[in-house]
C-alpha positions in Angstrom: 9.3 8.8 -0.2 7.9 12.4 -0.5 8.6 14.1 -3.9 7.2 18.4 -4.1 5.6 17.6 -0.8 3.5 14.5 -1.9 4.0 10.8 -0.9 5.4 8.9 -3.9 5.3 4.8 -3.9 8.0 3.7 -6.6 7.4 -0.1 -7.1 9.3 -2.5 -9.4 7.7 -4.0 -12.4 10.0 -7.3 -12.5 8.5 -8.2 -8.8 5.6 -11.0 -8.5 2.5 -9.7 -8.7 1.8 -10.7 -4.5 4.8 -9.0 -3.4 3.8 -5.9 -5.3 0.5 -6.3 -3.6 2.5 -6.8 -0.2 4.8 -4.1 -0.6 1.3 -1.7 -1.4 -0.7 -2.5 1.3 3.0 -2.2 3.9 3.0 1.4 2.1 -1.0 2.2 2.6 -1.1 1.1 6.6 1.2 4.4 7.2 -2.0 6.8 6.0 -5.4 7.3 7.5 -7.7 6.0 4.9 -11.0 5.9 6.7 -12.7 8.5 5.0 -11.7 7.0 1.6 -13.4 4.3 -0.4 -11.6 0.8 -0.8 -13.3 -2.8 -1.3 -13.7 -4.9 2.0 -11.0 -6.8 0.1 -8.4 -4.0 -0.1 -9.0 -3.1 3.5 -9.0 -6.2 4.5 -5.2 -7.0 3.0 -4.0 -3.9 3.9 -4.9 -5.0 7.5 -3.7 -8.3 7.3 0.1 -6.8 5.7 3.0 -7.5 8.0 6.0 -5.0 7.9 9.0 -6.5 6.7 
């Protein structure tokens, strides 16, 4: 969702914790985030995330 011209991620507080994490890294595959820092870990689920 873009909100004044800025991507906005609105995620729900009474999800589990690894569907938050799903529904992040589903969210994050849509940008170019090579010349941004993330942990091997974070790049590694965002990766690995399926779309729904």
């Amino acid at each position: 969702m873009r909100l004044k011209g800025r991507s906005v991620l609105l995620l729900h507080a009474g999800l589990p914790l690894p569907e938050r994490v799903q529904f992040l890294a589903q969210a994050l595959r849509q940008f170019d985030l090579e010349a941004i820092y993330l942990s091997p870990a974070a790049r590694e689920t965002i990766r690995a995330s399926t779309t729904c």
